[in-house]
C-alpha positions as CSV (number, residue, x, y, z in Angstrom):
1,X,-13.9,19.6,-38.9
2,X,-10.3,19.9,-37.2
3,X,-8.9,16.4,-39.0
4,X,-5.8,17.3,-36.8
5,X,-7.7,15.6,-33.9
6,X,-7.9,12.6,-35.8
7,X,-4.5,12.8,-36.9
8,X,-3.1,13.1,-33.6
9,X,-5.6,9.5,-32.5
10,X,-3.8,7.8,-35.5
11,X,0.2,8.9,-34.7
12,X,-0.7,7.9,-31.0
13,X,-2.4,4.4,-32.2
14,X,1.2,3.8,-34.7
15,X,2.9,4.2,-31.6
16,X,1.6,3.1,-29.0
17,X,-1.0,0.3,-30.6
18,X,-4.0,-0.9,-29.0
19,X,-4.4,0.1,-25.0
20,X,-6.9,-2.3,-23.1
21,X,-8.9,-0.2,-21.0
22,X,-11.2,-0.7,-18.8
23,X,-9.8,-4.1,-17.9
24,X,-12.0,-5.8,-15.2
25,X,-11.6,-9.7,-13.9
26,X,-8.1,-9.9,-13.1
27,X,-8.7,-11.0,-9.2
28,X,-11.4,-14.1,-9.8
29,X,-8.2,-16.1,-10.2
30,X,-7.1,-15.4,-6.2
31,X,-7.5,-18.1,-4.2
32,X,-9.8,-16.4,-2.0
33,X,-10.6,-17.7,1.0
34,X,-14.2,-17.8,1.5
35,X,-14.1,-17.6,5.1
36,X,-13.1,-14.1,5.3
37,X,-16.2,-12.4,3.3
38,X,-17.4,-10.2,6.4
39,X,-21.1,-10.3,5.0
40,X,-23.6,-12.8,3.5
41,X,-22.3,-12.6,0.0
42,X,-24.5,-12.6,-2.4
43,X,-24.3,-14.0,-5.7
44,X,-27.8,-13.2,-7.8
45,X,-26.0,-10.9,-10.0
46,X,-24.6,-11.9,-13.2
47,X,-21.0,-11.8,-13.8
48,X,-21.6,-9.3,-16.7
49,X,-22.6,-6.8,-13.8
50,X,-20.4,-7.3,-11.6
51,X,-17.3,-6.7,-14.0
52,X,-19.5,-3.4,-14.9
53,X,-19.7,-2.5,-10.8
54,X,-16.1,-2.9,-11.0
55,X,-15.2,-0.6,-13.6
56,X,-17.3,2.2,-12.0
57,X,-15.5,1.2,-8.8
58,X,-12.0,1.9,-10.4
59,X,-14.0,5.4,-11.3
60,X,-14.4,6.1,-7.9
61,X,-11.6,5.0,-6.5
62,X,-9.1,6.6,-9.3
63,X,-10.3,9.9,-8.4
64,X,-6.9,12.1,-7.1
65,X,-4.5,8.9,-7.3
66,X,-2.5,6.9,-9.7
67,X,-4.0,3.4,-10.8
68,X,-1.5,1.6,-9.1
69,X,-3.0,3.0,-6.2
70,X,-6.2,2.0,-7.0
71,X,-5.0,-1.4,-8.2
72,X,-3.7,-1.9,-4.4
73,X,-7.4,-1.2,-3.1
74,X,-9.6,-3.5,-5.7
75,X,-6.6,-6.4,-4.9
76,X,-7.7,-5.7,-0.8
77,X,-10.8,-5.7,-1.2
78,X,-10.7,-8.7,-3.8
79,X,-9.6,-10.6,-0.5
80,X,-12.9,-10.0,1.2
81,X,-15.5,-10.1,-1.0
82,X,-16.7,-10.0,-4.6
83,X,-17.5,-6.7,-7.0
84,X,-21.3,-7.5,-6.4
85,X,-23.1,-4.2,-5.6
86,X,-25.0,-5.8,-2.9
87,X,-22.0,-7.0,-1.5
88,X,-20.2,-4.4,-1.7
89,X,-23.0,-2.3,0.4
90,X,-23.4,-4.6,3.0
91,X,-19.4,-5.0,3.7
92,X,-19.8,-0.5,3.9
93,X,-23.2,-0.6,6.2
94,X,-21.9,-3.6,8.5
95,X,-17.7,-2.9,8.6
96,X,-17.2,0.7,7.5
97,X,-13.4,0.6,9.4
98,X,-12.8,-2.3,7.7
99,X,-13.9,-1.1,4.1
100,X,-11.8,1.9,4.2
101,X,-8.9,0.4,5.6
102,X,-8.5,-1.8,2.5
103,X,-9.4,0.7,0.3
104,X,-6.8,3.0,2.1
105,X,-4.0,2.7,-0.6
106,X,-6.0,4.8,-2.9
107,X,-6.2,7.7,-0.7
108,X,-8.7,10.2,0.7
109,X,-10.5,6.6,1.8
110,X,-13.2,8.4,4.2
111,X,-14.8,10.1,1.4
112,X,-14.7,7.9,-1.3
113,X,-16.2,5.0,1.2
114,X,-19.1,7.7,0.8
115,X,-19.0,7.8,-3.0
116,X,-18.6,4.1,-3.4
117,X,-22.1,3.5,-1.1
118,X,-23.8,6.3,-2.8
119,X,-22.9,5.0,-6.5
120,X,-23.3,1.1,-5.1
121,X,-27.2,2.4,-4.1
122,X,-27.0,3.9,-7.1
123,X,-26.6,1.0,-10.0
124,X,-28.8,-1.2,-7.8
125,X,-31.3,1.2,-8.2
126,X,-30.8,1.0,-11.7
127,X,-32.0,-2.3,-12.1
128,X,-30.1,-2.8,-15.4
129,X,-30.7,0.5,-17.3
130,X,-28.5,2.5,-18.6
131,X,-28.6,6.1,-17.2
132,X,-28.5,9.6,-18.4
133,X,-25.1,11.6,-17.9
134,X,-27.6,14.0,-15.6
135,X,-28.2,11.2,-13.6
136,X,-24.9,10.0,-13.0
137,X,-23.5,13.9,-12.1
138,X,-26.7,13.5,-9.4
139,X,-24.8,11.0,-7.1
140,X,-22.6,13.1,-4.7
141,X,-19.1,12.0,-5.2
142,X,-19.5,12.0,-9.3
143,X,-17.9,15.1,-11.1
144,X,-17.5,15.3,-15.0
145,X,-14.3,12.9,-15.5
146,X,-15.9,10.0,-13.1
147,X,-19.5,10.6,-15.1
148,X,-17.9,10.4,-18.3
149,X,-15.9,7.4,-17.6
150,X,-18.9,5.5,-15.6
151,X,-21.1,6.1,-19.0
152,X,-18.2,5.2,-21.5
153,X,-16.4,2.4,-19.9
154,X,-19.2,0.9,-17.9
155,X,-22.2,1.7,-20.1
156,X,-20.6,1.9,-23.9
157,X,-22.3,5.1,-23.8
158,X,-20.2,7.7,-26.4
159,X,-19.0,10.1,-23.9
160,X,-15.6,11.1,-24.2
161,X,-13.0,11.2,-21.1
162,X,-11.1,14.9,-20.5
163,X,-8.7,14.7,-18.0
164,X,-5.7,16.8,-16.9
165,X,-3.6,14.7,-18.8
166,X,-6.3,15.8,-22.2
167,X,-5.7,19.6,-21.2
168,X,-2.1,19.3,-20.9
169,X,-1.7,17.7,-24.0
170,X,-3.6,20.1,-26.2
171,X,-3.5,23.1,-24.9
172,X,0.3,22.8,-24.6
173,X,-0.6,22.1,-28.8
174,X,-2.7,24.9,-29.1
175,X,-5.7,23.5,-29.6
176,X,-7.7,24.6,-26.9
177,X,-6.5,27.6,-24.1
178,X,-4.9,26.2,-20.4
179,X,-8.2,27.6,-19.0
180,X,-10.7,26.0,-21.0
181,X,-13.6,24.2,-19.3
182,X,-14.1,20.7,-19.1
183,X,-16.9,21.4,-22.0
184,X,-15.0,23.3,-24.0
185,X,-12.7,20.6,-24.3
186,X,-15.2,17.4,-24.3
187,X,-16.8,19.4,-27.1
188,X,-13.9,19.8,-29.0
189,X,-13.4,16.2,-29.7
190,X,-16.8,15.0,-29.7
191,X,-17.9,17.6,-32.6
192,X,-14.7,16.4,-34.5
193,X,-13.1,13.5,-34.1
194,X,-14.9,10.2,-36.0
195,X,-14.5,7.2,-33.6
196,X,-16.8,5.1,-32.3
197,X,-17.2,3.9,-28.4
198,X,-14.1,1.8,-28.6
199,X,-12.1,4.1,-30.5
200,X,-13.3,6.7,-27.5
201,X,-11.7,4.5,-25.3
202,X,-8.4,3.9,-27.2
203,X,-8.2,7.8,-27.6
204,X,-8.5,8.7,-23.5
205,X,-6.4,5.8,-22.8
206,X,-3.6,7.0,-25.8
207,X,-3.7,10.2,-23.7
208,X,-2.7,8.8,-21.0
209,X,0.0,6.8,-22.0
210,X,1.6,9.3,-23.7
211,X,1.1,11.9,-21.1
212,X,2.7,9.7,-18.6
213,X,6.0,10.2,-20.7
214,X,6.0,13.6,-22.0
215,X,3.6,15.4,-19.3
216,X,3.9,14.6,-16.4
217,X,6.7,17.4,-15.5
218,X,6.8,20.8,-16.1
219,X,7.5,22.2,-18.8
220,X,5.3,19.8,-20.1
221,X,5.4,18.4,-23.8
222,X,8.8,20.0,-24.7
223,X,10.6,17.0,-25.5
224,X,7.3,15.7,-26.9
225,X,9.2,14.3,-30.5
226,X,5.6,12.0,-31.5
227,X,3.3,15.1,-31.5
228,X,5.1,18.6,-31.8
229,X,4.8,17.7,-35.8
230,X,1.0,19.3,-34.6
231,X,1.7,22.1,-32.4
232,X,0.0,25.2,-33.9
């Protein structure tokens, strides 16, 4: 057991508390008019699913971009139409030029128009189960980072998150090498650190935070005052 991976999730927690994520909802309080929905909408799913379909919309659309970025799209979309899978399908099949053009803030638009049909087919299909990891990594647009988040944030499944940020972070620690795999790493804190689903959630979104102020520029972590207490 490396207790230094839990050490690290509690000096992060002391510092930077508790970190909300996925947070889902914040655009049913637009005043939307109704009149611009380019498709039939409809409204047979529960809201609980829809606030799911949104998280593993931010998945998508987070890939290669900041969440601001992504914030923009979901707000430009919010506009048009709901988070409904069904809806969101329709708007894709019947105004393509129009769905990427509002999702155009979070870059590389084209493709991820792609992913977001594929994984909208994808959780209808599901019919309310929860799938496998293997499953998710089947739907073209999904790598290891979106499948893990999908399962986590979307699902409550206990998969944890590695990102570049997780890499930077640790390997600039010592922990694990600057060319370890995305398993070697995911492994590393799921055969050691003891957290539940939430406290998966606090930990990749602690990462982030922190990353954001010490990593983000090369040399990375070198003013890094909070964690070089555990560089090895």
């Amino acid at each position: 057991m490396c207790q230094e991976i839990n050490d690290i999730y509690n000096t992060l927690t002391e510092t930077y508390s508790h970190l909300d994520w996925w947070p889902t909802g914040s655009y049913k309080s637009l005043d939307i008019d109704k009149s611009k929905y380019l498709v039939e909408v409809d409204d047979s799913y529960p809201e609980e699913y829809i606030d799911q379909f949104e998280i593993i919309m931010g998945t998508i659309l987070t890939q290669n971009t900041t969440w601001v970025s992504v914030d923009r799209a979901l707000a430009n979309l919010a506009l048009y139409t709901d988070f409904n899978p069904n809806n969101i399908l329709d708007f894709i099949n019947n105004d393509a030029d129009k769905f990427k053009q509002l999702i155009k803030p979070s870059g590389y638009f084209n493709q991820k128009t792609i992913y977001l049909k594929n994984i909208a087919e994808f959780f209808i299909e599901l019919n309310g189960r929860t799938p496998t990891r293997k499953e998710v990594l089947a739907v073209k647009g999904v790598g290891n980072e979106t499948a893990d988040s999908i399962l986590l944030y979307a699902f409550g499944e206990k998969e944890f998150v590695v990102d570049a940020y997780t890499k930077r972070i640790f390997s600039y620690l010592g922990f694990i090498k600057e060319t370890a795999t995305y398993h070697q790493v995911k492994k590393l804190f799921e055969e050691n650190f003891q957290g539940d689903v939430d406290d998966y959630k606090q930990y990749h979104a602690l990462i982030v935070e922190h990353a954001k102020n010490y990593y983000k520029k090369k040399p990375y972590g070198v003013n890094d005052n909070i964690l070089n207490k555990f560089k090895r």
